[in-house]
N, C-alpha and C positions, 0 to 999 in steps of 0.2 A: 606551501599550500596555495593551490587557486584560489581557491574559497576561504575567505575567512571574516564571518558573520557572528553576533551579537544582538539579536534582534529583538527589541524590547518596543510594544506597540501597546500602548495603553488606547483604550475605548471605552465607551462609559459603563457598559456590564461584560468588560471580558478586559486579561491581559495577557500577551504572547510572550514568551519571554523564552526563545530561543537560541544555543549556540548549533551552529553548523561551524563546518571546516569539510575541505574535499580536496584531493590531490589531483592531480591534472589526468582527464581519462577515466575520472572515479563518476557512477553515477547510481546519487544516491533519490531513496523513496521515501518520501514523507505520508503513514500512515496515520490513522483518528479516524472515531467517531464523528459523528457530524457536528460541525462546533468548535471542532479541537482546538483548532486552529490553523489547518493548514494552508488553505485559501489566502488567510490572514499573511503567512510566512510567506506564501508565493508573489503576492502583492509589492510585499517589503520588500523583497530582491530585485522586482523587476522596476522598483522606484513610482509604482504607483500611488503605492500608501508611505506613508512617510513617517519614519521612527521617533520614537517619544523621545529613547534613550540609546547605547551600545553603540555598534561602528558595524560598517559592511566595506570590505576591502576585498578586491580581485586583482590577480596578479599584481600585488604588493601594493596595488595601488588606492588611497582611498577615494571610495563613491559616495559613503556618508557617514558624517559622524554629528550627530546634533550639537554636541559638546561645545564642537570650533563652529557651528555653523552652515557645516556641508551638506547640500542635497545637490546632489546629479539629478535632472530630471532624466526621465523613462526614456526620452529618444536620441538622450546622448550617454548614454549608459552599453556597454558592447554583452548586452542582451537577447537574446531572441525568445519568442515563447511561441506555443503551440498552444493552442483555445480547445478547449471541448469540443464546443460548435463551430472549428474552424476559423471562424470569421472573415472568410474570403469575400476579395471584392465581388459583386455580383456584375458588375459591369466590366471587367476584366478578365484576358485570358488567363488558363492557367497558369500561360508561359509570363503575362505581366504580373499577375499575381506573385507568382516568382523573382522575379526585377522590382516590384515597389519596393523593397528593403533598400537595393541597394540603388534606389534612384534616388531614396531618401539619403544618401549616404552621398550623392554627387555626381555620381555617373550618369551619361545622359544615356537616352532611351537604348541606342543601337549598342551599345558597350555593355549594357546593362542586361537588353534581353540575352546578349551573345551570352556572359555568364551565367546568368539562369538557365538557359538549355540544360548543359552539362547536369545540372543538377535532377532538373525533369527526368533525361534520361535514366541517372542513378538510381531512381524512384519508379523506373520502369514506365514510364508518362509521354515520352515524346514524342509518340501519336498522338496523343490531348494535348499537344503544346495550345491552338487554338481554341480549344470549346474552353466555354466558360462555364462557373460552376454548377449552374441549374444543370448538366448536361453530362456531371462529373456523378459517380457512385460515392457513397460516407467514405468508402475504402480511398478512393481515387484522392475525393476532397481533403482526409487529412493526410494525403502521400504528398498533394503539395501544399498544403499546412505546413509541414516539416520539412519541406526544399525551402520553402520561402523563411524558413527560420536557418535554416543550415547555411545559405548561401550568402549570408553577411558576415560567416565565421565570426559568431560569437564566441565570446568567452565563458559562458555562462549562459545551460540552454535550461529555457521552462516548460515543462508539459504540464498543463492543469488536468488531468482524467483525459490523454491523450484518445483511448479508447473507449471512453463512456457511452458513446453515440453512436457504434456501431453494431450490426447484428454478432450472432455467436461464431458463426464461419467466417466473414469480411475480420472480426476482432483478431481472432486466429492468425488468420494469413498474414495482417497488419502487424501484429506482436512481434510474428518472425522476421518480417522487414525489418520495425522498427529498431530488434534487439541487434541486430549486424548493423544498422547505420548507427545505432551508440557504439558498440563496440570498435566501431572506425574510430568514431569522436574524440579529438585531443584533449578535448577541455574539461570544461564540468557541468554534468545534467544533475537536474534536480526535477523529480516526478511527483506528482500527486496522487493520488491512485485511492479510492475504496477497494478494489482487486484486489485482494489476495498475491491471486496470481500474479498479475500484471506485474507488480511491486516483486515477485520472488525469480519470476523471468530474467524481466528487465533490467533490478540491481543487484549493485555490487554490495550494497549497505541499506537496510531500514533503519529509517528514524520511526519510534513511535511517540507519535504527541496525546495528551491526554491534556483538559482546560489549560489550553496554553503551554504546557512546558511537557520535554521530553520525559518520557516513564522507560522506554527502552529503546538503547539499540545498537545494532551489531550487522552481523551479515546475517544473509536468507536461513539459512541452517542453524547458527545461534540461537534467531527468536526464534526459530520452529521447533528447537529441543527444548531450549528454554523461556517458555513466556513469561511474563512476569505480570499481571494483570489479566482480568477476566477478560477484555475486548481483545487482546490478541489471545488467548488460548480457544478462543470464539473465532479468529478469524485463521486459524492455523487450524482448528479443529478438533481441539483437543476438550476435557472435563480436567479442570484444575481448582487444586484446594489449598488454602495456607493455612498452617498447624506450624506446631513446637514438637520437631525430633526428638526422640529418644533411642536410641537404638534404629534397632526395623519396623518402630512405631513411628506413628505421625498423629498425635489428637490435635486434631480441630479447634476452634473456640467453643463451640455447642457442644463438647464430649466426645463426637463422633472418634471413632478411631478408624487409619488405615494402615495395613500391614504393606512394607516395602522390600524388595530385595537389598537397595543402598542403606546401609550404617551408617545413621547421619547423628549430629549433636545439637540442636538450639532449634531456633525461626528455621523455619522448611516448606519448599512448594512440593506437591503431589500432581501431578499430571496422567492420565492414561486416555486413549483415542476410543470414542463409544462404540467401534467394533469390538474392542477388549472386555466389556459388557454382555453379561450371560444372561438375558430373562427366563424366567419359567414363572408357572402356576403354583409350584408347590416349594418350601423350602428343598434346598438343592443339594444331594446327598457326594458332594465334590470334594476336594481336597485347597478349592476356592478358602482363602483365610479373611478374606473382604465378602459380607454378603449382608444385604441390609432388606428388608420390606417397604416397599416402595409403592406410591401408585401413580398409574398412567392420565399425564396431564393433557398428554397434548401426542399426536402423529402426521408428519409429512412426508412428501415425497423430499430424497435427499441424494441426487443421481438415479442411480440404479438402487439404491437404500431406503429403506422408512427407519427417518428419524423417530425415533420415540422419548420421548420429555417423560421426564419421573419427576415428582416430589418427594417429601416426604423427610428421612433424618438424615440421608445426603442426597440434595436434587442434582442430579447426573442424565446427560441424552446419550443415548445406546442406538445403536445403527442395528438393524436386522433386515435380512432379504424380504419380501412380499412373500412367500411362501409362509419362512417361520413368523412371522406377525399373525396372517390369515390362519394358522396351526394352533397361536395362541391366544386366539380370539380376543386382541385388543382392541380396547375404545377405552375414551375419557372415563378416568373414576376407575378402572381395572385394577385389583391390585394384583404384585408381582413378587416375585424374589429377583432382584438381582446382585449378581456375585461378579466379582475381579480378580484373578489371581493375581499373585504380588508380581511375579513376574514379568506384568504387563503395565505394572505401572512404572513412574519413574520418580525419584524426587532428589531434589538439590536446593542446596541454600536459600533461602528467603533474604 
């Protein structure tokens, strides 16, 4: 393993207590709510924040372990990181911009800018080699964000919310950059992300952290079949329930029952996507074996979708077109029937 972390960070009302590990080339995404901890881990890695307790080892080697005494400070640590906001010098070219890593590193100026070219260019930049960043677009500014972190071949890259700052088209375009320059990457990225996306593009593994310690994780596809907590079946998209299996049943703690196609035994999650979600006015004369009376809490726009929020004896959100909403004259406090066929749901081990 490149990576191999232990990261125990005590503070006065929170405590992180993560393992990572990552194989060379592996580039993993650490998800949460706000709070989780993520920030927190990213800090720890890059030798900002400095651990209570555990070890952080790169390439077999240790950078800290409280225990014996070791802290690596941040700038002699073979880290790079990418900022949200960049953090580009404002008095500097791009192309220096570029070169401050590695002039911090001993190269003088002329050896230094010759190496950051190359990289500018990779980034498609080498016409901006001189403007400076007031001069540069968000897109532009984190393209050399990430030369000036790539060009000291680190061993260990950080991106905090490398795309949080940018519009919806520049994110876009950037994404697809960014996912071919990791896919080059020998070593080991570690991302930050609230996206969704970003995190199911970009890696090869989600972590998901909940107050301080991991709740799940696997690859993009795993947590998308299987989430295991409300905030990722919220952020993958789905209505998820935990109940005790019997058979094709699944009840609830509150009684609720759902009926499922898997033949399951014990503790069981129930998952299905709110387009799988049938509303109507009146009870629903279907072959539906899940259908409950509901009412409408709440409506948004959700893409091209209207989210609709239920309450009620299972609160579930159901995705409909603007047509059939407007057809079903919803507003807050409406009540509903909606129905699920089993077929549509899924459920697995708790």
């Amino acid at each position: 393993m490149t990576l191999d972390a232990l990261l125990r960070v005590e503070r006065a009302a929170f405590r992180l207590d993560l393992a990572l590990t990552a194989a060379p080339g592996e580039v993993i995404a650490l998800l949460g709510p706000n709070g989780a901890g993520k920030s927190t881990a990213l800090r720890a890695l890059a030798g900002l924040l400095p651990l209570s307790s555990g070890h952080l080892r790169l390439d077999g080697a240790p950078l800290e372990d409280p225990a014996a005494g070791l802290h690596t400070p941040a700038e002699h640590r073979p880290v790079g990181v990418v900022f949200q906001d960049y953090l580009l010098f404002p008095h500097l070219s791009a192309l220096d911009n570029v070169a401050f890593g590695l002039r911090c590193q001993g190269l003088r100026r002329g050896p230094a800018r010759a190496t950051a070219l190359p990289w500018l260019e990779r980034m498609g930049l080498a016409d901006h080699a001189d403007a400076r960043p007031g001069a540069l677009s968000g897109g532009q500014a984190q393209r050399v964000a990430l030369a000036r972190a790539l060009a000291v071949r680190p061993r260990l890259l950080l991106l905090d919310e490398p795309l949080a700052a940018l519009d919806a088209r520049t994110r876009l375009e950037v994404r697809a950059q960014l996912r071919r320059h990791l896919a080059e990457f020998e070593a080991v990225a570690v991302l930050v992300t609230h996206d969704p996306l970003d995190a199911m593009v970009l890696a090869d593994r989600l972590v998901v952290i909940e107050d301080g310690t991991q709740v799940q994780a696997g690859t993009p596809a795993e947590i998308a079949r299987h989430p295991r907590t409300d905030y990722i079946a919220r952020l993958v998209g789905l209505n998820l329930y935990q109940g005790t299996a019997d058979g094709h049943l699944v009840r609830l703690a509150d009684g609720v029952e759902l009926t499922t196609t898997e033949e399951l035994s014990g503790p069981a999650f129930v998952a299905f996507p709110p387009a799988a979600v049938v509303l109507q006015r009146s009870r629903p004369d279907s072959s539906a074996r899940n259908v409950w009376q509901l009412e409408v809490a709440g409506l948004d726009l959700h893409g091209d979708q209207v989210r609709v929020d239920l309450t009620g004896a299972l609160p579930l959100a159901a995705d409909l077109t603007p047509a059939s909403a407007a057809e079903l004259d919803l507003a807050p406090g409406t009540p509903v029937w909606a129905s699920v066929k089993a077929a549509q749901t899924h459920a697995y081990p708790a």
